[in-house]
N, C-alpha and C positions, 0 to 999 in steps of 0.2 A: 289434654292440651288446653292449655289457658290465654286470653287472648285480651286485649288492649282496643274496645270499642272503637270504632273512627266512624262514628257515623252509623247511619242505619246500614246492615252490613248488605243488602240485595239489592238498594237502591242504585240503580245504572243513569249514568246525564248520556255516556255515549251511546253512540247507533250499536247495535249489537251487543251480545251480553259478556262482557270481558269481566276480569277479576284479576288479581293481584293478590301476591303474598310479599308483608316488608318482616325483612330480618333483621331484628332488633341490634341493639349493643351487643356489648360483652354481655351474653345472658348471666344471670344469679349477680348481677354488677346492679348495686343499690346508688340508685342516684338522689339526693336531695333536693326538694324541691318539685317533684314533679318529672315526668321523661320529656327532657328536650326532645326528642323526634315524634311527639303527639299532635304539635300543632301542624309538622309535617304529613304527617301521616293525614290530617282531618284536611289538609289541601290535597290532597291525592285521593281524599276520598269524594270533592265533588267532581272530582272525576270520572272515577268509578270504584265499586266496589270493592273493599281492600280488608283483608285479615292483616293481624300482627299478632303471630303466635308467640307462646312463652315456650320457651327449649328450656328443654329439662335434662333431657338424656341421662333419664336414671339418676341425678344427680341431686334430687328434690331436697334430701339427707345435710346435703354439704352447707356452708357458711356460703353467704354469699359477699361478692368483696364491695370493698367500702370505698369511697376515696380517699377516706383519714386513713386506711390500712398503710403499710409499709411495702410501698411500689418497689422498691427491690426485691421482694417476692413476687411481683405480679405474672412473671415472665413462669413461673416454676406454675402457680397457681392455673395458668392460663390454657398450661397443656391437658387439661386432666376437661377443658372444652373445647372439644375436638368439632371447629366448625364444618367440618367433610362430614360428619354424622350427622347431620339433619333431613335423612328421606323420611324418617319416621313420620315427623309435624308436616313437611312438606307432603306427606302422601294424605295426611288427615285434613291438610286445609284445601289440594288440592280435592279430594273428596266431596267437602263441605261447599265451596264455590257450585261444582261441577252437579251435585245434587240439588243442594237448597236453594241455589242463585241462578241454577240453568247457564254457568257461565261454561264458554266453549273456547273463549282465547283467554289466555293468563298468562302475567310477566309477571318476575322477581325484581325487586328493588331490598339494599341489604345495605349497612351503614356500619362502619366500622369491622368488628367480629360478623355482625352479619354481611356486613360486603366482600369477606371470603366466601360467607356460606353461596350468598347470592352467586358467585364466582364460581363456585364448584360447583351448584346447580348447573348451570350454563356450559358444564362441560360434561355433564348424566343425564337430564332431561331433555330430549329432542322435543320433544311434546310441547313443549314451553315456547313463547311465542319472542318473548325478549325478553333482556336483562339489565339491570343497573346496577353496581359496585360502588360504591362511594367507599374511600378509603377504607377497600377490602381488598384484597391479593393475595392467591393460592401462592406459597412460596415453595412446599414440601414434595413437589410435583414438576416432572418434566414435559409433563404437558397440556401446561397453563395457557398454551395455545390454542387446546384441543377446542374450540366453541361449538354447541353446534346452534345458537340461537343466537341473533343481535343480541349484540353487548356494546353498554354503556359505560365506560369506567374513570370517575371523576377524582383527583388528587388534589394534596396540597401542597402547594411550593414548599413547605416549612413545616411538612408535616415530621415530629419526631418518630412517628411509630413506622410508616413507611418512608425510605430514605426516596430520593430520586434518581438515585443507579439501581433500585428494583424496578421504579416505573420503566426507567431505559432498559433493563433486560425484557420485560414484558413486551414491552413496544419493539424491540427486537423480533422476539421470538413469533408475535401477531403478523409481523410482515412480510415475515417468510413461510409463518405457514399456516395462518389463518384461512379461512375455505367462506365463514360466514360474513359479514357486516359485522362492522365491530369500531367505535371512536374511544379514544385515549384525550382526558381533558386536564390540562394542571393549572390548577390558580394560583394565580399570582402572589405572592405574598402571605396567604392564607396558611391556617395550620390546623391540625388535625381535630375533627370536630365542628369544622365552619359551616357545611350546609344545615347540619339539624340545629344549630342554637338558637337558642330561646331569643324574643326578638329584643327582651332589654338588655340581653346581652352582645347586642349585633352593634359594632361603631360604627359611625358613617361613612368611613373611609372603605368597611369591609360590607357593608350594604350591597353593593353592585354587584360585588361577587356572590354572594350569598345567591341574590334574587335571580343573578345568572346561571347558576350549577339549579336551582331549582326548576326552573326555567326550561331548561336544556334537558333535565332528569324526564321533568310531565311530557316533552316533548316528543323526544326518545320513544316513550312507553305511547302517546298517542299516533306515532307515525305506524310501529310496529304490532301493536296489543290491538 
């Protein structure tokens, strides 16, 4: 398992030894430039301690996609990363915390592809202390309600990947029969990809939001983790 620095990874600012695992993008998805979710990731990490594992799932072999690739593929491509298959990484960095950092409370935070994975964790790990989803949603599953740990789950008005009649079916199904703590957030005008960008990419119009779903994400994970 391969993993994305954030920081010294045992160093703890909070009371108690917590940790954290973030779920990357689309894993084997080559971004240029640098990964927008690193400067996030290095804010969550004066927090506390936080892994960002590389998912692989056997897939090490395959091409990974591009964004010059032809997105009319990406939907066929996408299936073959199955983000419900991540106990593997999750059980090695839950390991890894839980040994080499002495951490005893740990949340998921998961962005995109990984804000499914973060999603289905949060409905297989009781263990887990809380969770955060950023435009991630289990859809293949009737019981996307099942949580058994706070959950956080932030959208985008605009986002194209998740419409806002999925967020409504979610937000349905949470309310009748959710059991844990659990908040549904949608931003305004914002579209897929707005919490992690990069900051010369952030407009001033879209700032407040930004600062807000981040904001709300640390918050989340410090009220519960």
């Amino acid at each position: 398992m391969g993993t994305v620095p954030a920081g010294s990874p045992c160093h703890f600012r909070w009371a108690g030894l917590r940790g954290g695992w973030q779920g990357p993008c689309t894993y084997g998805c080559e971004i240029p430039g640098g990964l927008a979710w690193r400067p996030l990731a290095s804010l969550m990490q004066s927090h506390l301690a936080f892994v960002v594992p590389t998912v692989n799932q056997n897939h090490q072999c395959q091409e990974p996609w591009h964004p010059s690739g032809d997105w009319s593929t990406f939907p066929e491509w996408l299936k073959t990363r199955d983000a419900g298959k991540t106990d593997k990484e999750l059980d090695a960095v839950l390991t890894y915390l839980q040994r080499q950092c002495g951490a005893r409370r740990v949340g998921v935070v998961g962005f995109c592809w990984g804000g499914v994975a973060a999603h289905h964790v949060m409905m297989t790990y009781p263990g887990l202390r809380a969770g955060v989803s950023v435009y991630g949603i289990v859809k293949d599953s009737e019981d996307v309600h099942s949580l058994k740990n706070p959950t956080l789950f932030i959208f985008a008005e605009n986002d194209a990947v998740i419409p806002l009649e999925q967020v409504s079916l979610l937000t349905q199904k949470l309310k009748k029969h959710c059991k844990v703590e659990y908040q549904i957030k949608t931003f305004s005008g914002q579209t897929h990809g707005f919490v992690h960008r990069k900051r010369e990419d952030c407009s001033a119009e879209d700032k407040p939001y930004i600062d807000e779903a981040r904001r709300n994400l640390l918050e989340w994970l410090h009220k519960y983790v």
